[in-house]
VOLUMBA-480234 format. One record per residue (C-alpha): residue number from 1; residue in one letter; y, z, x. Coordinates in steps of 0.2 Angstrom, whole numbers, plus 2048, in hexadecimal, padded with zeros to 3 digits. Layout:
<domis>
+-----+--------+-----+-----+-----+
| num | residu |   y |   z |   x |
+-----+--------+-----+-----+-----+
| NUM |      A |   Y |   Z |   X |
...
+-----+--------+-----+-----+-----+
</domis>
This chain:
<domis>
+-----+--------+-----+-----+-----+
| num | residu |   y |   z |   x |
+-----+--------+-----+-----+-----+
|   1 |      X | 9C1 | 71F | 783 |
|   2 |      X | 9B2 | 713 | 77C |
|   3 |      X | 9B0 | 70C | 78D |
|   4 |      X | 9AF | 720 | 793 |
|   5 |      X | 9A2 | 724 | 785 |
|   6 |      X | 997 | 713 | 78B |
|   7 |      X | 999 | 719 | 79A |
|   8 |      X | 991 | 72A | 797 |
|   9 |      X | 986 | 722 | 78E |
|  10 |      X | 97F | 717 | 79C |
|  11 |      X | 97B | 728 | 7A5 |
|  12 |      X | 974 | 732 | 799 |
|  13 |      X | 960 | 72D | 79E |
|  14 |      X | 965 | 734 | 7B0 |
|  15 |      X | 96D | 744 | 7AC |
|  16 |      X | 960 | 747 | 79E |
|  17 |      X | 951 | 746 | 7AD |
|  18 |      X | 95A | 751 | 7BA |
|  19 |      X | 95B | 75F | 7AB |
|  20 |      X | 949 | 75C | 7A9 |
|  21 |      X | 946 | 75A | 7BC |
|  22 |      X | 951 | 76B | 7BD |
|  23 |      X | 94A | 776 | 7B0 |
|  24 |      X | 937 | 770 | 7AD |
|  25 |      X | 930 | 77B | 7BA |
|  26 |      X | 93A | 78B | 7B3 |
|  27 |      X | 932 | 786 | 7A3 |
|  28 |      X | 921 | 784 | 7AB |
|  29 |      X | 925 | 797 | 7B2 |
|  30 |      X | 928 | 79F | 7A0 |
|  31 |      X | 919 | 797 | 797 |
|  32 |      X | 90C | 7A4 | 793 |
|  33 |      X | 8FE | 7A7 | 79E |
|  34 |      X | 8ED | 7A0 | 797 |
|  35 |      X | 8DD | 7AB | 79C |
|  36 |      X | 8CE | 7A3 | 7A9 |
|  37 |      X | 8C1 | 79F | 79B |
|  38 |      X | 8B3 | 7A3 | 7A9 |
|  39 |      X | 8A8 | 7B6 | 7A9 |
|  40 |      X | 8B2 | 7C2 | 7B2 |
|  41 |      X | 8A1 | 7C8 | 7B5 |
|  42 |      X | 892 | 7D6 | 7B3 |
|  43 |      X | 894 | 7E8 | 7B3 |
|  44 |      X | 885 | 7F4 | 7B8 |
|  45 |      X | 88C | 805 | 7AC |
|  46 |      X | 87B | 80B | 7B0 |
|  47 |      X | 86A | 80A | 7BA |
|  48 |      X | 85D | 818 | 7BB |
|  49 |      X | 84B | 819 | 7C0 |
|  50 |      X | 83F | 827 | 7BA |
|  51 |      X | 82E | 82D | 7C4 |
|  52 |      X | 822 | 82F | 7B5 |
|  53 |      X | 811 | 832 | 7C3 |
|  54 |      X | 804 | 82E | 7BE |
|  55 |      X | 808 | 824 | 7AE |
|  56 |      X | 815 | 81A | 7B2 |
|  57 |      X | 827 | 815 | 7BB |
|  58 |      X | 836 | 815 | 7AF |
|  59 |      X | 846 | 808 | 7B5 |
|  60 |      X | 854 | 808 | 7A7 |
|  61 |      X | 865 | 7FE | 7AA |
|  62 |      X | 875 | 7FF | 7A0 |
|  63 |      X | 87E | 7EF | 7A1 |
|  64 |      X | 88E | 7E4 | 79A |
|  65 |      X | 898 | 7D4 | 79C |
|  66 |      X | 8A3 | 7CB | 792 |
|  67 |      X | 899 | 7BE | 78E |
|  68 |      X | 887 | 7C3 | 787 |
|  69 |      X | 879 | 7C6 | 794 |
|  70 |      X | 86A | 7BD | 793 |
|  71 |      X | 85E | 7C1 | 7A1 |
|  72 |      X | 85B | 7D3 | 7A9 |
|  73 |      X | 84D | 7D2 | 7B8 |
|  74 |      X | 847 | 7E2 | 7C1 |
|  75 |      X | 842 | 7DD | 7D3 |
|  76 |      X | 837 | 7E9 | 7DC |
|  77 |      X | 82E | 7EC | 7EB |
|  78 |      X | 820 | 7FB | 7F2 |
|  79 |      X | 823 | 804 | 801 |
|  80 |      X | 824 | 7F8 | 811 |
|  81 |      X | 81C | 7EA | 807 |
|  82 |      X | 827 | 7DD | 809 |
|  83 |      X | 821 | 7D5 | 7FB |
|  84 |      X | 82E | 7D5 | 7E9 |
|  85 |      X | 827 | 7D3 | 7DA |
|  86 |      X | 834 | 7CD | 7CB |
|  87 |      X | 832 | 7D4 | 7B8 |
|  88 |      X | 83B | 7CF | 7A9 |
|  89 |      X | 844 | 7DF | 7A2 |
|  90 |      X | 843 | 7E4 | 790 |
|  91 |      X | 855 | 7E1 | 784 |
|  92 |      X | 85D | 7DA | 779 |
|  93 |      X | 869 | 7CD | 77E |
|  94 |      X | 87C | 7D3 | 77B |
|  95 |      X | 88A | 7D5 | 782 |
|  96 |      X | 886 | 7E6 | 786 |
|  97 |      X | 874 | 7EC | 78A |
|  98 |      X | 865 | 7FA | 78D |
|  99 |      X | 859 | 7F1 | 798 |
| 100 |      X | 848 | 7F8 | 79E |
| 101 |      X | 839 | 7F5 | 7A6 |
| 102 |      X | 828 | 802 | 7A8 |
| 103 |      X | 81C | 800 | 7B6 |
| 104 |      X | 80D | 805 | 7AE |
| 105 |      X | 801 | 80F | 7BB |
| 106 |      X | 7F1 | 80B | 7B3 |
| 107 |      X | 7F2 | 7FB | 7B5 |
| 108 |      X | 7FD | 7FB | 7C5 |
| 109 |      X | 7FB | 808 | 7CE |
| 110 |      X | 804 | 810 | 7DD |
| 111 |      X | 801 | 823 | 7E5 |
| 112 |      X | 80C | 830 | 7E7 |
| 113 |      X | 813 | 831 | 7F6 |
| 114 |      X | 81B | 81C | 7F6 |
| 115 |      X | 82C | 818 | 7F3 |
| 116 |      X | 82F | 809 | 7E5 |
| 117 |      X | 842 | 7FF | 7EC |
| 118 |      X | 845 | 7F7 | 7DE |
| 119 |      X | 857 | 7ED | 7D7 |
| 120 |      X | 85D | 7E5 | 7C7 |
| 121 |      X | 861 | 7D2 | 7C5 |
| 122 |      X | 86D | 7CD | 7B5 |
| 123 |      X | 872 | 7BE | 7B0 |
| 124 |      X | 87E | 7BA | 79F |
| 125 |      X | 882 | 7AB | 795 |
| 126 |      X | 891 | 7A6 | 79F |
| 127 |      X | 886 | 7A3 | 7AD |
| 128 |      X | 88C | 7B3 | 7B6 |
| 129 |      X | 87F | 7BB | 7C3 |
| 130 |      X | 87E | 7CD | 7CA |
| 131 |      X | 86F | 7D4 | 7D6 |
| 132 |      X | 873 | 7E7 | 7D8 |
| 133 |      X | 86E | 7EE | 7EA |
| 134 |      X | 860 | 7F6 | 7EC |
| 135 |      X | 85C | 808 | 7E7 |
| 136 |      X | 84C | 813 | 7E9 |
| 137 |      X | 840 | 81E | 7DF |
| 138 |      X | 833 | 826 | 7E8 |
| 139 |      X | 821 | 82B | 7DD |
| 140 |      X | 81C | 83B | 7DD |
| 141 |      X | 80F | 845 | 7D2 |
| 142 |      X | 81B | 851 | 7C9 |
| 143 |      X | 80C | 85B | 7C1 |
| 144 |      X | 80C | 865 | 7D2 |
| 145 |      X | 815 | 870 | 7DB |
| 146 |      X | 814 | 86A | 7EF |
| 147 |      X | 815 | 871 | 7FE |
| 148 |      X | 817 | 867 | 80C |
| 149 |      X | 814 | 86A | 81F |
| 150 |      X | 815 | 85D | 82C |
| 151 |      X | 80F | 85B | 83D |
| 152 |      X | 812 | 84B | 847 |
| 153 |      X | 811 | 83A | 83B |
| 154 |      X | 807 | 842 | 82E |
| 155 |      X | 80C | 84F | 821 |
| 156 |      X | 803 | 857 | 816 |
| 157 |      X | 807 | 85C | 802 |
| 158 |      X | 7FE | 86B | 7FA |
| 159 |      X | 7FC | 874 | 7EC |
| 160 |      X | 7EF | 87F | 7EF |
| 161 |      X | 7ED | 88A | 7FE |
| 162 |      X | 7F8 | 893 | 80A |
| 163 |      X | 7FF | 88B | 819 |
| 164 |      X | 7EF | 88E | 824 |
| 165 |      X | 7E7 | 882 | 818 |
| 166 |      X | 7F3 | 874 | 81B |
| 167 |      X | 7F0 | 877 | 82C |
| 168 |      X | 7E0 | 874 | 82D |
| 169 |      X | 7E1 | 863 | 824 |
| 170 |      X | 7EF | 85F | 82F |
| 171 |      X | 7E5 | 862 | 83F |
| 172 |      X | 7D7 | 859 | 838 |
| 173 |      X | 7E2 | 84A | 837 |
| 174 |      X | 7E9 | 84C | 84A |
| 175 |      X | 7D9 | 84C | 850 |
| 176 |      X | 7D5 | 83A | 844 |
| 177 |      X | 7E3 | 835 | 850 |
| 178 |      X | 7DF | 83B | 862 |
| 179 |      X | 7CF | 835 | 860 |
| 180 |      X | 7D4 | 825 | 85B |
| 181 |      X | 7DE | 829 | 86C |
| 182 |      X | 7EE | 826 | 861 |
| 183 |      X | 7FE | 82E | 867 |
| 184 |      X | 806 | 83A | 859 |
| 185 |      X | 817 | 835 | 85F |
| 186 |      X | 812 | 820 | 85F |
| 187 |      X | 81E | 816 | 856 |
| 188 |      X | 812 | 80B | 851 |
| 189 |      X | 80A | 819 | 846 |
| 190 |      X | 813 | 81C | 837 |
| 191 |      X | 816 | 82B | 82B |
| 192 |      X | 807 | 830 | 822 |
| 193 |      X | 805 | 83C | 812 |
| 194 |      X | 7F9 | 843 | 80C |
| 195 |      X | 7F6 | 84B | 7FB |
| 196 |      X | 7EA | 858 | 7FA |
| 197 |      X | 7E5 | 85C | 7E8 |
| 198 |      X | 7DA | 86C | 7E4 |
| 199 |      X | 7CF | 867 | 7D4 |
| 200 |      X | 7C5 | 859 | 7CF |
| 201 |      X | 7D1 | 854 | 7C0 |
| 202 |      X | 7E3 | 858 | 7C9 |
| 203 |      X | 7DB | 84A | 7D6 |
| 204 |      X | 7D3 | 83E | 7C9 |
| 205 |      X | 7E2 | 83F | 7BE |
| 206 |      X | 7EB | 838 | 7CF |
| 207 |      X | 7E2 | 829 | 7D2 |
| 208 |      X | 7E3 | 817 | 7CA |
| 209 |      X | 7D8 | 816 | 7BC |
| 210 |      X | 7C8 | 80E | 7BE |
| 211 |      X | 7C5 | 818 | 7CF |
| 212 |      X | 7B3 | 820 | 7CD |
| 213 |      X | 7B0 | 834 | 7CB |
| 214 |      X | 7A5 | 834 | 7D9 |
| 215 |      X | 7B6 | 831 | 7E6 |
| 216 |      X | 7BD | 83F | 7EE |
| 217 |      X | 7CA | 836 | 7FA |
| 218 |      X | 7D3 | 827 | 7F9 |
| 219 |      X | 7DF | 820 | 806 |
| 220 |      X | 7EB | 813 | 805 |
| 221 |      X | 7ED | 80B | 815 |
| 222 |      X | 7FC | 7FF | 80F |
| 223 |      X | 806 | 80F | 80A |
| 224 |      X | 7FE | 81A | 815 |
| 225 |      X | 7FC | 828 | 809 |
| 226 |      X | 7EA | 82F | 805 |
| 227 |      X | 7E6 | 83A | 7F7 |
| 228 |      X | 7D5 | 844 | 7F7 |
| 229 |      X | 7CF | 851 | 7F0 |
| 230 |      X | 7D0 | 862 | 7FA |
| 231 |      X | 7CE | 874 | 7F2 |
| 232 |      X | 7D3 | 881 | 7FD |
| 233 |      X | 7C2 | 889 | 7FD |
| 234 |      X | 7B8 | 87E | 807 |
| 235 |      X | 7C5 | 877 | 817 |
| 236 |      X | 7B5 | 870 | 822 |
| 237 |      X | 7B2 | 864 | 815 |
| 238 |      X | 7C5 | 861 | 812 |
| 239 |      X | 7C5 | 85B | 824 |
| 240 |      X | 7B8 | 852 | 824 |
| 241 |      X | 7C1 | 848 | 817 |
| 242 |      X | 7D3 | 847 | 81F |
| 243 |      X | 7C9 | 840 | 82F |
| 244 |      X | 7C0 | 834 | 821 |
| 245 |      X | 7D0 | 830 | 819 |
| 246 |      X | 7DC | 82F | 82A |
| 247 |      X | 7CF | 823 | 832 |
| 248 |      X | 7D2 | 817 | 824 |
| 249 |      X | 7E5 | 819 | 827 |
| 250 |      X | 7E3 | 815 | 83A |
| 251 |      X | 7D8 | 807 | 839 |
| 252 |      X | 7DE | 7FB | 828 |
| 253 |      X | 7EF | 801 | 82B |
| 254 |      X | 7F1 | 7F7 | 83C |
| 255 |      X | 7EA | 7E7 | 834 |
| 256 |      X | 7F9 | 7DB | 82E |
| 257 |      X | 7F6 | 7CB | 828 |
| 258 |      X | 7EF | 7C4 | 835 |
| 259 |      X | 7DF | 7CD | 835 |
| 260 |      X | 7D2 | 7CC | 82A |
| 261 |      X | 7CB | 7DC | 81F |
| 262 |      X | 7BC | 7E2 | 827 |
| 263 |      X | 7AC | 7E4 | 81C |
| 264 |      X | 7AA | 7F3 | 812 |
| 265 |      X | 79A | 7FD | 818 |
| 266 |      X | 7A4 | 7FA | 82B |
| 267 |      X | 7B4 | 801 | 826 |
| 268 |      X | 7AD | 813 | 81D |
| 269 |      X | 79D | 810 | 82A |
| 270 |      X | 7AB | 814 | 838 |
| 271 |      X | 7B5 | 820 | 82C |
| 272 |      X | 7A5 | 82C | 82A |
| 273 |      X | 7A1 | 82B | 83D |
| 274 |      X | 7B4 | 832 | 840 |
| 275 |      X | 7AF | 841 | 835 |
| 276 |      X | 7A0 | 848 | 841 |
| 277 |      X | 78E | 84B | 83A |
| 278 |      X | 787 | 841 | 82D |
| 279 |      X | 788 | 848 | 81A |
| 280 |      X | 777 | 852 | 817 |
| 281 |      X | 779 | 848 | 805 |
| 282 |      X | 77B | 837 | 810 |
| 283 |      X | 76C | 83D | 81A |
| 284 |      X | 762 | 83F | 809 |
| 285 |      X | 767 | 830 | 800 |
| 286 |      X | 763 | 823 | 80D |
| 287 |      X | 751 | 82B | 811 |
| 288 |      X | 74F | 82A | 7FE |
| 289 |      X | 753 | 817 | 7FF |
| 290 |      X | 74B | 814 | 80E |
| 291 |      X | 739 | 81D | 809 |
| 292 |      X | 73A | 811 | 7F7 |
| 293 |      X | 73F | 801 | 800 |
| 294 |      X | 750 | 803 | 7F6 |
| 295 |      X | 75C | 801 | 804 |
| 296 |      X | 76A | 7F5 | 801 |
| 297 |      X | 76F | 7E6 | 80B |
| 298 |      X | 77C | 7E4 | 819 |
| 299 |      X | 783 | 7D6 | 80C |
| 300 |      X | 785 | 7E2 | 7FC |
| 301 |      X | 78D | 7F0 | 804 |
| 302 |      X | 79B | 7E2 | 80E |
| 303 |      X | 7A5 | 7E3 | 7FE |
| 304 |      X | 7A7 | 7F0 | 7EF |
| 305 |      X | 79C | 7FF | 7EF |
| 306 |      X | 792 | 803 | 7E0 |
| 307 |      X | 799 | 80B | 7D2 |
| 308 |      X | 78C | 818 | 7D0 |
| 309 |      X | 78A | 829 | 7D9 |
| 310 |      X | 779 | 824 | 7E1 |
| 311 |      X | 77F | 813 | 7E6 |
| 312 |      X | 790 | 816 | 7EB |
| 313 |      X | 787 | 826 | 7F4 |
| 314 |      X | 778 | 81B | 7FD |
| 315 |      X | 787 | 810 | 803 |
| 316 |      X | 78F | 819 | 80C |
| 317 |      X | 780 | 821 | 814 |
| 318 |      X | 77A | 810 | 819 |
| 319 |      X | 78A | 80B | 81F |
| 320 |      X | 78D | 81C | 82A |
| 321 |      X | 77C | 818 | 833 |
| 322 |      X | 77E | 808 | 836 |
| 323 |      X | 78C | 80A | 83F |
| 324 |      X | 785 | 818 | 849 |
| 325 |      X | 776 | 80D | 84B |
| 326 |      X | 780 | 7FF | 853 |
| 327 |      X | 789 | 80A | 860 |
| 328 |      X | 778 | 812 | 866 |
| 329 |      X | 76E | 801 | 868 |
| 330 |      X | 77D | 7F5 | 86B |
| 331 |      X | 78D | 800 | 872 |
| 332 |      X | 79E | 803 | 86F |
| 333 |      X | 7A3 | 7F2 | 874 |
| 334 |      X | 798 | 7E7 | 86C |
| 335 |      X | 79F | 7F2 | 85D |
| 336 |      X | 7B1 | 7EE | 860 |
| 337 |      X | 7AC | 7DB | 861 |
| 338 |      X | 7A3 | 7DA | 851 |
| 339 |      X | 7B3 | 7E4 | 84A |
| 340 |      X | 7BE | 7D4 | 853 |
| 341 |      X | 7B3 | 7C8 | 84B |
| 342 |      X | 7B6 | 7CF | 83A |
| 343 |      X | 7C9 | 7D0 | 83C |
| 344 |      X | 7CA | 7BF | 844 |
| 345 |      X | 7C3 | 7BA | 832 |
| 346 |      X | 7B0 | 7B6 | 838 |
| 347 |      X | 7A3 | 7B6 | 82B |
| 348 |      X | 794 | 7C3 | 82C |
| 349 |      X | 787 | 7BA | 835 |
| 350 |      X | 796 | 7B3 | 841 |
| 351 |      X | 79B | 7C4 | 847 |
| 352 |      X | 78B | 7CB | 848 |
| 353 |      X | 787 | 7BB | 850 |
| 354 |      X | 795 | 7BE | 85D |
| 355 |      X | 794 | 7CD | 862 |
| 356 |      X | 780 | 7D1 | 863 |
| 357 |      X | 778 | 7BF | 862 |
| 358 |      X | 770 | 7C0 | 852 |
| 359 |      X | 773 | 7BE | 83E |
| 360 |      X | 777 | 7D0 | 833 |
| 361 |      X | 766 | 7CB | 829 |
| 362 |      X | 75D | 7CA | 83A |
| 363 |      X | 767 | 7DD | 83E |
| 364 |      X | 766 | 7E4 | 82F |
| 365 |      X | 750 | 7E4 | 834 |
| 366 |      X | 753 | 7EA | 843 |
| 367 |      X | 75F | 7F9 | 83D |
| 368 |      X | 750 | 7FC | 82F |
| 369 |      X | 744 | 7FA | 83D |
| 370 |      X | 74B | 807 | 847 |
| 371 |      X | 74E | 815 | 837 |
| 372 |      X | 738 | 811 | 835 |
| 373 |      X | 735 | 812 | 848 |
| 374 |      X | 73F | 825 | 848 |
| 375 |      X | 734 | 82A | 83C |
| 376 |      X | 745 | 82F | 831 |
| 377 |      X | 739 | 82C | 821 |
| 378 |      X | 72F | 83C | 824 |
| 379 |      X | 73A | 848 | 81B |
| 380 |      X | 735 | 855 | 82B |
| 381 |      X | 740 | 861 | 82D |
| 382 |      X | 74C | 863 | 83C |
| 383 |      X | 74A | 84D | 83E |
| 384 |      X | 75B | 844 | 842 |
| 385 |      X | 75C | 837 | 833 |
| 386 |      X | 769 | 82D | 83C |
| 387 |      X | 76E | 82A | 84E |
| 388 |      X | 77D | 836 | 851 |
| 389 |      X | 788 | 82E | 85D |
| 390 |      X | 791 | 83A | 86A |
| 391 |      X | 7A3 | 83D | 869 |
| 392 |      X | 7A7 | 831 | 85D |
| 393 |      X | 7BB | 830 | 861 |
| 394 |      X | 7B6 | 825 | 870 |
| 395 |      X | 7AF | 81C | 864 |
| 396 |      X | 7BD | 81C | 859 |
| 397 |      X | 7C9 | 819 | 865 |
| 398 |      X | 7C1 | 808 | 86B |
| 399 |      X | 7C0 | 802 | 85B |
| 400 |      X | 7D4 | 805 | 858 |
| 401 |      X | 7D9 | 800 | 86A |
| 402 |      X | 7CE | 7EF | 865 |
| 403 |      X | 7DB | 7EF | 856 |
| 404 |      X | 7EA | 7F0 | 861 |
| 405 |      X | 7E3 | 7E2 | 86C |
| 406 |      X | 7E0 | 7D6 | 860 |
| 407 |      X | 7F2 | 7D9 | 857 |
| 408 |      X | 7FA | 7D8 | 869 |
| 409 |      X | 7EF | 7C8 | 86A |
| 410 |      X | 7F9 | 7C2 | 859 |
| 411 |      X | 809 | 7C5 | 85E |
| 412 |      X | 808 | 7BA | 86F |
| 413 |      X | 801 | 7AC | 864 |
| 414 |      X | 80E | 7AD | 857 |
| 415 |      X | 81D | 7AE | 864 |
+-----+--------+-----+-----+-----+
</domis>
C-alpha cells in the first residue's frame, strides 16, 4: 500500500499539468470580457448652417464622444474656388458640445447668388478624428421677394417690375454675349445671375461695406454674379448697365491663374464701349478736366479709381475714350496685343511698347493731342467729345477670342 501511495505520489506533477493543460483554456473562456480602452469615436447629433444676407453666415454643430472633444474646425470653401479656408469653431470643450462659427459679411463679403460648401473637422482627447462630408448653403438676400427668368446661361432675379422688365435685362445681356461672338449654349460660359435691385438703399444695403455711393453695378467675375442697381422705370439705362456689368463677367471670368489682371481704366474702358454711346455725364467730366489741364494720368487710373464722385466719374470717362481712341488710331489688333501683353503679365510701358512701339507717357500725349487737335474743348454744341467706334461687338469680340487664344496657348504649355 506505501509503495502504491509513493507511487502515486511520483505522478502527481504529471496529472496535476494535463488538468491545467485540459481546463486552462475553458477558464480563459469564462473570464469577464474587459472593454477596448480606445474612443469608440465622434458623433455629429447636429450640423446646420443659416443665410443671415447681408450680415453674416451662421454654421452651428451639435457634437459628442466619449472622451471630451477638444478641437472643432469649420472648413469652407466659395463657389468654384478651389481654395479652403479652415476656422477655429467656438465651444467649450466637453464631452458633449454646441459649436459655432459666423462669417461676418462686413468684413468678408460674398453676394447673393454664391453657394458657401462648407464641413466640420472634430477632434477629442482620445485622439479621435472625424471630417463630415461636405454640405451646402447657398447666400441669398432674404429682404426680397425674387422672381427669376432665365434665358440661356444667364438668369435674371427681380423684385420690381413685370416679366417684360426681366426681359429686357436679359436680352441686354444676350447681346453682351453675341457680340462678344459668345455662343449661349458654350460650355465654356458658365451660369450667370443677376440681381436687379430697384432702390438706391435696397442695392447699397447689398454690397460689401466700404463700396462707394456713387456705384451702380458691381460684378463678380470669380462668382459670376453681378448686382446693379436697376428701377424698373428707366430699362435703357438698366441695359446699358447689364451690357457694363456682363462684359466684366466675359472678359475677368475667362482669366485663370495664368493671366495677369488687366489694368483698371482698360478693363471698364472696354466695359463702357460694350454699352454703345458715351455717357453725356462722361462726355462732360473729361471736357471739364481736359479745358483745366486736370486730366489724370494713364498710371493713376491702372489701379483703384478715386473714391470721390468727380474722380471716380472723370475715370471712367478717360478710361472709355481712350480706349476708343486706341481702336480709331491703332485698330482692333493692336488693341488685342496690348490686352496679350497685360495678361502675359508685362508692365505698362512694355505692353504699350509691344503693341504700338512707344511708352504709355509717350501715348498718353498723343491721345491728349488728339482730344486738343478735335477741338473737343470748345463746348460747341452738336461736337463728338470722344471718337465713337463703329459696331463695338467686333470689337468686343477680338478682345475675347484674344482671351481664348492665349488660354488655349496655356494649356499646350502646361500639358
Amino acid at each position: 500500500m506505501e509503495a502504491r501511495r509513493r507511487g502515486l505520489s511520483s505522478l502527481w506533477p504529471l496529472i496535476s499539468s494535463l488538468v491545467v493543460a485540459l481546463l486552462l483554456p475553458a477558464l480563459v473562456a469564462l473570464r469577464p470580457t474587459v472593454a477596448n480602452a480606445a474612443s469608440p469615436g465622434i458623433t455629429v447629433l447636429q450640423s446646420t448652417a443659416q443665410n443671415g444676407f447681408p450680415t453674416g453666415l451662421t454654421f452651428s454643430l451639435q457634437a459628442s464622444s466619449s472622451s471630451t472633444i477638444t478641437a472643432v474646425r469649420l472648413n469652407y470653401r466659395v463657389g468654384d474656388d478651389p481654395v479652403i479656408s479652415v476656422a477655429d469653431a467656438q465651444f467649450v470643450p466637453a464631452a458633449m458640445v454646441h459649436a459655432s462659427y459666423q462669417i461676418d459679411l462686413s468684413r468678408e463679403y460674398y453676394p447673393p447668388g454664391v453657394t458657401v460648401h462648407y464641413r466640420w473637422q472634430i477632434e477629442d482627447q482620445s485622439g479621435a478624428k472625424l471630417v463630415t462630408n461636405w454640405a451646402d448653403l447657398s447666400i441669398t438676400d432674404l429682404r426680397f421677394n425674387w422672381h427669376s427668368q432665365t434665358q440661356g446661361p444667364v438668369t435674371v432675379n427681380w423684385y420690381d417690375g413685370d416679366d417684360q422688365f426681366a426681359a429686357a435685362l436679359l436680352q441686354a445681356a444676350s447681346h453682351a454675349i453675341t457680340s462678344a461672338n459668345f455662343d449661349v449654349n458654350a460650355p465654356g460660359l458658365q451660369p450667370v445671375q443677376i440681381f436687379a435691385y430697384a432702390q438706391p438703399t435696397d442695392f447699397q444695403g447689398a454690397l460689401g461695406s466700404g463700396t462707394q455711393q456713387w456705384v451702380g453695378g458691381q460684378a463678380f467675375p470669380t462668382y459670376r454674379v453681378i448686382l446693379i442697381l436697376a428701377p424698373s422705370s428707366d430699362v435703357p439705362d438698366d441695359q446699358r448697365s447689364v451690357a457694363e456689368e456682363m462684359t466684366h463677367i466675359l472678359l475677368d471670368g475667362s482669366a485663370n491663374d495664368a493671366f495677369a489682371p488687366l489694368p483698371t481704366w482698360l478693363d471698364e474702358g472696354i466695359a463702357n464701349v460694350a454699352e454703345g454711346s458715351t455717357d453725356p455725364a462722361l462726355q462732360q467730366a473729361l471736357a471739364n478736366a481736359a479745358k483745366t489741364h486736370h486730366l489724370l494720368s494713364i498710371q493713376a487710373i491702372s489701379g483703384n479709381f478715386p473714391d470721390d464722385t468727380d474722380g471716380a466719374t472723370l475715370a471712367y470717362a478717360e478710361s472709355e475714350d481712350i480706349v476708343r481712341y486706341f481702336v480709331s488710331t491703332y485698330g482692333r489688333q493692336k488693341l488685342s496685343a496690348l490686352i496679350a501683353g497685360f495678361r502675359e503679365g508685362d508692365t505698362s510701358d512694355e505692353a504699350f511698347q509691344q503693341s504700338i512701339g512707344m511708352s504709355t507717357a509717350t501715348f498718353q500725349q498723343a491721345w491728349e493731342a488728339h482730344l486738343n487737335a478735335a477741338n473737343l474743348l470748345s463746348g460747341q454744341s452738336g461736337s463728338p467729345l470722344v471718337t465713337i467706334v463703329s459696331a463695338p461687338g467686333r470689337l468686343l469680340a477680338t478682345i475675347v477670342e484674344t482671351f481664348v487664344q492665349l488660354f488655349q496657348a496655356t494649356k499646350g504649355k502646361a500639358a
